[in-house]
N, C-alpha and C positions, 0 to 999 in steps of 0.2 A: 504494500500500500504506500507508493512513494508519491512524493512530491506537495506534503503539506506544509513546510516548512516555505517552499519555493509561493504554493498559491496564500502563504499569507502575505509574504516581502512583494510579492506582485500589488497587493492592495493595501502597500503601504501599513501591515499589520504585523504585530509582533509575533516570532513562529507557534509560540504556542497558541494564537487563535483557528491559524492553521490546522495545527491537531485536533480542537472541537469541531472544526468543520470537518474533519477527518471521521470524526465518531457517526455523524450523522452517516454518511455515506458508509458508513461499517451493517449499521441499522438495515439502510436500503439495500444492501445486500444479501444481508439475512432476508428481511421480508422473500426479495425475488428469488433466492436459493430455495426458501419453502414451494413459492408458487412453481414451481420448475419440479419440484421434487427430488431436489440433489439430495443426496444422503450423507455429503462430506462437505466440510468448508473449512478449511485452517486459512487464517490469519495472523501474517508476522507481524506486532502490535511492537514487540520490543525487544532489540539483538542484543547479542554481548557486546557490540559494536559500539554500542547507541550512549555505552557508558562515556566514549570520550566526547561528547556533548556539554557542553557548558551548563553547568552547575543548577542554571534558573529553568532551561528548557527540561532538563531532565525531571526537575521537580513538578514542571508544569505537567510532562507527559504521568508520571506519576501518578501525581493528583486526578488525573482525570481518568484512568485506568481505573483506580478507587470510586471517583463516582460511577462510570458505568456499570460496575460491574454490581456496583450497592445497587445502585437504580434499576438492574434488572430487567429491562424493557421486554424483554423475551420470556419474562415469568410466566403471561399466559399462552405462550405456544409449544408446542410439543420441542422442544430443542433442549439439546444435553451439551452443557458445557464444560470444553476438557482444556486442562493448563498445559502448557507443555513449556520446561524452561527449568533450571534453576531458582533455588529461594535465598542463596547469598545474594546480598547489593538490595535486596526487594525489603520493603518496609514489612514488618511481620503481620501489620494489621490486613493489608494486601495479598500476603500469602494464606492468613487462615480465611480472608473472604474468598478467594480462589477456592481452594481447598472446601469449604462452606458448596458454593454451588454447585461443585462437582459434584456432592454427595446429593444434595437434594434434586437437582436431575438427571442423575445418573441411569436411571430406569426409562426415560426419553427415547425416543427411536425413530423419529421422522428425520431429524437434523442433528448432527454432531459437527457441533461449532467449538475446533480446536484453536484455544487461543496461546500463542508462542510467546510468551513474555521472557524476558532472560533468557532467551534460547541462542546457540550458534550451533552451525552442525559438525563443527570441530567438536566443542564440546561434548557434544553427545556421543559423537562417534567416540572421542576420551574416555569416557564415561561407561560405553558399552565395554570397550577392551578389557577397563577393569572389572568387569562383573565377569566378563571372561576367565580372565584372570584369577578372581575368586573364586571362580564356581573347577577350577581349574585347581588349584592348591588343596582344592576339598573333595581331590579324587572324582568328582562328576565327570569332568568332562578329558577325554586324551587328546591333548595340544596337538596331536598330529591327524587326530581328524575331527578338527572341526571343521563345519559344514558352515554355509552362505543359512541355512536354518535354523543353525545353534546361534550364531548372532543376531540375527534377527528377530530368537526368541529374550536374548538378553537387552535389548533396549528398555528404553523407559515407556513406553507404551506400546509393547511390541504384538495390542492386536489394532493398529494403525496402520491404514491401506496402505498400498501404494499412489502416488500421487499420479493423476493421470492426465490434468493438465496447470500447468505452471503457468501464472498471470502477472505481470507485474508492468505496474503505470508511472508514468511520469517522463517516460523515455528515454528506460534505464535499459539497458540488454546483457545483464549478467545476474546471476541466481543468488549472490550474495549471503553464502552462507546458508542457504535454506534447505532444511531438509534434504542431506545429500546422498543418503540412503535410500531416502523412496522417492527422490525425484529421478532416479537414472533413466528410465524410457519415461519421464514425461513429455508431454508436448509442451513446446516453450512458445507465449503470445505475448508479445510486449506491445503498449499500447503509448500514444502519446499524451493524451489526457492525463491532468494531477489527481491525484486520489477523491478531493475535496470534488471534483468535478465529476466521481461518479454516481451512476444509480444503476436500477438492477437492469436495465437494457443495457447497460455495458456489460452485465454479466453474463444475459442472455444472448448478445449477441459474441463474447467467447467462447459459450459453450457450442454455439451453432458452427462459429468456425473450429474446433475439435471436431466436431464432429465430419466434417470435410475431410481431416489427416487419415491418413493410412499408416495402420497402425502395425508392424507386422515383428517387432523385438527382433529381431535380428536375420528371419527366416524370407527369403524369396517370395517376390511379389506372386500369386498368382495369377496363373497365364489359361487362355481361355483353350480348351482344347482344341486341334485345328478338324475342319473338315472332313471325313475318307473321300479320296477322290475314287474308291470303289464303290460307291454310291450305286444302286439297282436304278437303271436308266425309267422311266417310268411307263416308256414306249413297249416296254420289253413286256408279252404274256404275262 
């Protein structure tokens, strides 16, 4: 979700107005992901990156993580909301509201809205190796055959799909740390528009161009069978 910072300094606004107008357009999101019937939505809210931010922005993006997330807007629709990120650097109060919503619509099933706070996928991938690691020293697992499975089961949410198309606005063209485990065969759309500037017809019209790709993980296009040119003439008895 880039480029809030950019569409507030365009209107002469300080960047953290930006990021409010950034929230709405998070909203219009959700709404059109339900009407569509998407069953996944992760949004990167807040990297490991974002730490070397100046001091007042950080606090702003902060603050307003905490109201959203108090505010709930989403309480009366079927959507389960999941954290995904570390809890060092994050204010505690932040981390048990997170932790809070998770639990209470956890049982949710129409929309699972993953929200990435503190998150890098260095980190994560760090993270996974040491679970490796331990689960490794404790006789589980024989370091010489682990599987693309065995890690996959050791991540921090390891029943989180694979991502199947990667979006990002502002007229950025690199994945910047995001999910670099389940984004490997995604499809990559980068858009021009700033964050603040979208709603869910930007969404619906990524998903429609997804749906255009050909999708085939590493395996040869298929090819239409040819003709027999033994073909029974129809002249023939």
């Amino acid at each position: 979700m880039d480029g809030n910072g950019r569409w507030a300094q365009q209107r002469g606004l300080p960047r953290h107005e930006g990021h409010r107008a950034g929230a709405t357009a998070v909203r219009e999101t959700v709404y059109g992901a339900l009407e569509i019937g998407l069953r996944h939505l992760t949004l990167y809210a807040l990297s490991t990156e974002n730490w070397k931010r100046g001091a007042e922005e950080i606090h702003a993006i902060l603050d307003l993580l905490h109201s959203e997330v108090s505010a709930n807007p989403f309480q009366d629709l079927d959507v389960r909301l999941r954290w995904h990120g570390g809890a060092d650097r994050l204010p505690a109060d932040l981390v048990d509201l997170l932790r809070l919503r998770e639990r209470t619509t956890r049982t949710r099933s129409a929309l699972t809205l993953t929200m990435c706070i503190n998150y890098g996928g260095r980190d994560e991938i760090t993270r996974t190796a040491a679970a490796l690691a331990r689960s490794t020293a404790r006789g589980q697992l024989d370091p010489d055959l682990i599987s693309e499975k065995d890690f996959a089961q050791h991540l921090p949410h390891p029943d989180m799909p694979d991502v199947d198309l990667l979006w990002r606005t502002g007229n950025e063209q690199r994945t910047s740390n995001f999910l670099p485990w389940h984004t490997t065969y995604a499809e990559l759309y980068f858009t021009p528009a700033l964050w603040p500037d979208t709603d869910r017809r930007d969404l619906w019209h990524a998903v429609t161009e997804f749906s255009r790709r050909q999708r085939r993980h590493g395996a040869a296009p298929h090819l239409p069978e040819r003709a027999s040119h033994a073909e029974e003439d129809p002249r023939d008895g």
